[in-house]
N, C-alpha and C positions, 0 to 999 in steps of 0.2 A: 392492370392498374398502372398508371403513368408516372413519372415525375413530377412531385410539386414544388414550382419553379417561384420563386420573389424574388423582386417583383415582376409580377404587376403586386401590389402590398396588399395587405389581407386585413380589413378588420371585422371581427366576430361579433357575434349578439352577447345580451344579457344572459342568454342563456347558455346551456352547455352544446358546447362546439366541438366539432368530432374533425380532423386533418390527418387523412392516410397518402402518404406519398410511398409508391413503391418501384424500383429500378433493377429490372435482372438483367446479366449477360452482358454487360455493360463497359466501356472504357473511357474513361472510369462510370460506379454506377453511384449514384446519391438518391435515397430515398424521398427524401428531404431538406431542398438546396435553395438558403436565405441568404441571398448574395448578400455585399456589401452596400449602403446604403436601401436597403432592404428591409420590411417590416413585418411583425404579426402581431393586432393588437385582439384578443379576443375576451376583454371584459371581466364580467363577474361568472360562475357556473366552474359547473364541474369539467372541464374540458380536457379533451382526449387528443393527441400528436403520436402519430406514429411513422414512423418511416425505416425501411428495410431497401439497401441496396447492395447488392449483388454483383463482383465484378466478374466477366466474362472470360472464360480459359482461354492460353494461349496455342496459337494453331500448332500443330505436331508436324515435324518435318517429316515428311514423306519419303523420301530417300535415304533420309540417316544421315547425311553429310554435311548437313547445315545444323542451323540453330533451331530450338523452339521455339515461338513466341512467348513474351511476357504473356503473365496474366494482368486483369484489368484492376483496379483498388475499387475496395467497396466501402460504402459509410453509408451509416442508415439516416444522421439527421446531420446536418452542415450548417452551422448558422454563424455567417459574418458580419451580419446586420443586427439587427431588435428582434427578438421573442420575447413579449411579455403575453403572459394565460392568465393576468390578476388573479382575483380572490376565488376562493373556490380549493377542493382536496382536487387537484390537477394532477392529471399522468402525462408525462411525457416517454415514451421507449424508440429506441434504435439499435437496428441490429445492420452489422456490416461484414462480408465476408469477402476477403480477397481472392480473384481468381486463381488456380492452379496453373504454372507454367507448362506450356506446351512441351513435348520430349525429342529429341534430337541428338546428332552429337555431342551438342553443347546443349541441356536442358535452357530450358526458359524460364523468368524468375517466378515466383510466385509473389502476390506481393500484399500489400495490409488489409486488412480489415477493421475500421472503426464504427464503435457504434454510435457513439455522440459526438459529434466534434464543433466547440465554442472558439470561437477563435473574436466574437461579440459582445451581447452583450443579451442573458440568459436570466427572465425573471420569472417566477413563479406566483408574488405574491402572495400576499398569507394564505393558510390552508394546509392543512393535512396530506400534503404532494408529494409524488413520487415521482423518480426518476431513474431507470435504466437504460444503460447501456451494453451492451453485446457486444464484441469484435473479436473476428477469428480469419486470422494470419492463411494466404493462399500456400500451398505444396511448391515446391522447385520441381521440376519435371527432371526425368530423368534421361541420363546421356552420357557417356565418358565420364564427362565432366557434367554435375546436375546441374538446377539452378538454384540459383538460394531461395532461401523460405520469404516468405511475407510476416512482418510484425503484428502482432492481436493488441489491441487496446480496447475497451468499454470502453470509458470513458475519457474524454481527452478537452480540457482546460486551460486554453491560453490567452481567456478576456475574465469574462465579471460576470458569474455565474450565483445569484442570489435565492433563496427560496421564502424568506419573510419567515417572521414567525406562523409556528405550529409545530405539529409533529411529521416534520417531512425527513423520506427514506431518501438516497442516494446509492445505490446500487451498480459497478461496472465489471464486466469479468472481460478479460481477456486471454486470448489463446495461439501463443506463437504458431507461427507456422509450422509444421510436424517434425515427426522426428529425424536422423540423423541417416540416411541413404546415399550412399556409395557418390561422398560428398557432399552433400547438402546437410547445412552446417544447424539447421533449425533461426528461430528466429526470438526476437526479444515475445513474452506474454505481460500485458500490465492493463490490470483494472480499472485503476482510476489514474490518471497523472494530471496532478493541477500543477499550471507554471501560470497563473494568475491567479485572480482571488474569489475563491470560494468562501460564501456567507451565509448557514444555513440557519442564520437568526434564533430568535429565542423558541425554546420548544425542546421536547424531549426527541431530540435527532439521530437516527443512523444513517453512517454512511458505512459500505463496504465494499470492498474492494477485493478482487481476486485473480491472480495473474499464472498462468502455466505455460510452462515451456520444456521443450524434450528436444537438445541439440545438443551444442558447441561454440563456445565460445559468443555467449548472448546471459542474457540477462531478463530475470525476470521479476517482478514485484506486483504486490496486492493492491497498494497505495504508496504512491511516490506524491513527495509533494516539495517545490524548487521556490515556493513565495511564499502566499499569504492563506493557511485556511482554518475558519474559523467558526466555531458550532454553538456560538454564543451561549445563554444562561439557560439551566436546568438540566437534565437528568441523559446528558449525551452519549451514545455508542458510537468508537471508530472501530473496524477493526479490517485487515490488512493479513491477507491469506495468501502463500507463494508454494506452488508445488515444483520441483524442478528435477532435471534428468537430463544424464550426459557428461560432455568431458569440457573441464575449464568452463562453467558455470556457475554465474552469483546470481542469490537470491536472496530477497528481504521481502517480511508480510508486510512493515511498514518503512518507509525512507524519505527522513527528511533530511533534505541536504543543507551545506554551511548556506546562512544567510537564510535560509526562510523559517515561517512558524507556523505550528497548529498550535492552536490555544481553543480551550471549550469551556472558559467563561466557570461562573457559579454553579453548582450542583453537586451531584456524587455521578462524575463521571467514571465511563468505562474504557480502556482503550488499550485491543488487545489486538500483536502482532507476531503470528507463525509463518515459521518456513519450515519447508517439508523436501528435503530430497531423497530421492526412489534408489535412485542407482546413478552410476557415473565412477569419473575421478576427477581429481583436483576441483572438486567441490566448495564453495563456501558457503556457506546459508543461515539466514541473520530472523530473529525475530522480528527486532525495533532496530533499526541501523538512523542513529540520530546525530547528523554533524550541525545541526541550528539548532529550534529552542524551542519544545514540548513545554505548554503552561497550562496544565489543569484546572488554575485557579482553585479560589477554597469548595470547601466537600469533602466528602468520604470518598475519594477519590481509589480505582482498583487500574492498576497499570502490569500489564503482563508482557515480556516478553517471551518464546519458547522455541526451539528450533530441534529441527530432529533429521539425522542422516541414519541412514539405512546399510549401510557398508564402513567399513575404517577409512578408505581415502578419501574423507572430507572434515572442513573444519565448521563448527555449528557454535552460534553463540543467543542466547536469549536475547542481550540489551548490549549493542554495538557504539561505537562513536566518539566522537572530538566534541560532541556539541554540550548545552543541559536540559534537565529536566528537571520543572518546576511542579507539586502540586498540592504547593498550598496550604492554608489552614484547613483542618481536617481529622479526620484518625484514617489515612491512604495506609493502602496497602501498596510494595511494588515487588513481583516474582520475576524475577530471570532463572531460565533453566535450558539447558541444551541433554539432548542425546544425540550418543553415537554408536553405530549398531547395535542398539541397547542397552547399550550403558547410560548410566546417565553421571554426565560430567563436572567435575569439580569446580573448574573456572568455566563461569556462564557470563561473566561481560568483558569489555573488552573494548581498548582503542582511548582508553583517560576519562570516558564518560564522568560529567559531575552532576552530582544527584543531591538535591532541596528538597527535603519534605516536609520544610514548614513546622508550622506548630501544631501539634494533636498528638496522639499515641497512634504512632504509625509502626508499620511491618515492612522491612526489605528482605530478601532469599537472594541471595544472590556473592559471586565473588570472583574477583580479577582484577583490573589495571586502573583505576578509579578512584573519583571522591568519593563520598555520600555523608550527607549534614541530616542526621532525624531533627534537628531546631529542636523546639521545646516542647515538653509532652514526658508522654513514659516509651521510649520506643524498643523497638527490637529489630537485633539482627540474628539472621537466620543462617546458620552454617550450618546442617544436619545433614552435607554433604561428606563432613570432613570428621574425625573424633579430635579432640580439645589437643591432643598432642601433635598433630598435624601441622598445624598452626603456630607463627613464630608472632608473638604483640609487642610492640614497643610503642615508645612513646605515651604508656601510659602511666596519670599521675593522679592519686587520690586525692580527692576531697576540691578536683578541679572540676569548677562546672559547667564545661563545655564537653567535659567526657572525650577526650582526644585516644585515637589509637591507630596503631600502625599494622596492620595484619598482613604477613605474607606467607607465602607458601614454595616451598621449593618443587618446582613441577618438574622431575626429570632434569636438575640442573637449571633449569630457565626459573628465578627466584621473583615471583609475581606477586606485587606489595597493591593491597587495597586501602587507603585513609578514610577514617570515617572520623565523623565528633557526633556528639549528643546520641550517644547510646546507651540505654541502663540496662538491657536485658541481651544476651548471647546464649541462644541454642545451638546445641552442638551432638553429634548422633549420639553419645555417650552421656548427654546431660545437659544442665543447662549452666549459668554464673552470672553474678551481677558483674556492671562496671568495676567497682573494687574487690571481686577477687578472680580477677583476669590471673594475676602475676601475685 
């Protein structure tokens, strides 16, 4: 099965339309490849897009003395033009694998694999839609010296990526190039990366995200997102999943950086961010790593972050960052928790995070270097990390009604102060205490 090449532009029936593009062996290979100025208009129905491509290994030197050839980059859908599938529950899937560097004295690189790649302008249309992504990162071949891995991305987002109202899924895994061989440094793994704007309108929406990677000095995440995404009004799932392994290694399930937003509108939304590291050193690995602005808007809002390392040399944190997180009127819950080789750790956020929960009788678990505002309601904080003596409170003053308190903790000589207001209820492994009889 061939290449499907736009233009020449594509328009579809009323009915349900089916497009398979598919590219093995290739340099580079695109399943499906909508250039720029390029179109696909295919109406109303339930319509089907698939495209898988395939980048082709790079040649092996024969003699040992030279180099190997690169491998080829594979991407299963390419759209720098218009995709619109209008109304209708529409699939769209891409799956992309980069080829394997050829072996030599000096290996050859291996190099990406993406399964989606928007770089246009990506509509759905209302409907009950779905959409995956696949990408998995080519091997460095091996050689004295190897070559380096290829990057894995599902899904990858640099225009205006809409799905309309409904209940539409988004889905991307990605998979660094492999592991760590006599040099070969492994490669970034990330699921979804939006640096445009993602709109998955009103409707009870999941996206998820899942990134792995097993190297050096690379990076890997579930859901990164560098702009605008947003999963408009009712009952929304994100959640952002990182497994990682190896030496000098960050991972986050979810990452948004300074200056962009997820926001997911009206509802009782969910949005849940783990990282998982296996083995390594000089590890860090984040649940939520947030330097912009998470707004859940009002709801019964449930926000997790959890992170867990597998060995003592690394550092794990639930809820990371410089940025805030808003989420609303509501009764929200928010958990942060980290382990490490089992243990599970006292200070779970980390980096000044400031944290709005609005009005309702809300729950926080969590504690480290940070705001956090429960607003108004009956709320609780969760220390049942810690026993009541553990813990140093100042700045607290009765009969004030913003409930002000200064919480810190002496970790090992590093004396780590969390601020909170508007708290009336403190669990603690030894018990529980109202605001007034903190002190």
């Amino acid at each position: 099965m061939p290449r499907f090449t736009v233009p020449p532009n594509f328009a579809g029936t009323v009915g349900d339309d089916t497009i398979v593009g598919e590219d093995l062996n290739k340099f580079p290979a695109i399943g499906i490849d909508i250039l720029t100025g390029g179109f696909i208009y295919t109406d109303s129905g339930k319509d089907t897009f698939k495209g898988n491509g395939t980048g082709g290994n790079g040649d092996i030197d024969g003699e040992g003395q030279g180099s190997g050839g690169n491998g080829g980059t594979g991407t299963g859908i390419s759209n720098s033009g218009k995709l619109n599938v209008g109304l209708g529950d529409d699939t769209i899937a891409g799956t992309g694998e980069g080829g394997i560097g050829g072996d030599g004295r000096v290996g050859g690189n291996g190099e990406f694999g993406i399964g989606i790649s928007n770089t246009g302008q990506l509509d759905t249309g209302d409907g009950n839609d779905t959409i995956t992504g696949i990408g998995i990162g080519g091997i460095g071949g091996d050689g004295i010296v190897s070559g380096g891995d290829g990057a894995g991305t599902g899904i990858s987002n640099n225009g205006s990526l809409n799905t309309g109202d409904g209940n539409d899924t988004i889905t991307g895994t990605g998979t660094g190039g492999n592991y760590y061989i006599g040099g070969s440094y492994g490669a970034n793994g990330t699921g979804i990366s939006n640096t445009g704007e993602l709109d998955t309108g009103d409707g009870k929406d999941t996206i998820k995200g899942t990134g792995t990677i097993a190297g050096s000095y690379d990076d890997g995440t579930g859901i990164s997102n560098s702009k605008k995404l947003d999963t408009g009004d009712r009952e929304d799932t994100i959640i952002g999943t990182v497994t990682i392994a190896g030496f000098n290694v960050d991972g986050s399930g979810i990452q948004n950086v300074k200056g962009a937003t997820i926001t997911t509108g009206l509802g009782n939304d969910t949005i849940t961010g783990s990282g998982n590291a296996l083995e390594g050193q000089s590890i860090i690995v984040i649940g939520i790593s947030n330097d912009g602005v998470i707004d859940t808007g009002n709801g019964c809002d449930i926000f997790t972050g959890q992170a867990t390392a597998k060995f003592d040399d690394g550092t794990a944190y639930g809820i990371y960052g410089e940025g805030t997180i808003k989420t609303g009127d509501g009764n929200d819950k928010i958990t942060a928790t980290s382990t490490i080789n089992e243990v599970q750790q006292k200070v779970t956020i980390g980096g000044g995070i400031n944290i709005d929960l609005g009005t309702g009788n809300d729950y926080f678990k969590g504690f480290g270097t940070g705001t956090v505002d429960g607003g108004k309601g009956f709320d609780t904080l969760d220390f049942s990390a810690f026993n009541r003596s553990e813990l140093t409170f100042s700045g607290v003053i009765s009969g004030n009604a913003l409930n002000p308190a200064n919480i810190s903790f002496n970790n090992n000589g590093n004396v780590i102060t969390l601020t909170t207001t508007g708290f009336e209820n403190f669990i603690f492994a030894d018990g529980s205490l109202s605001y007034s009889t903190l002190v």
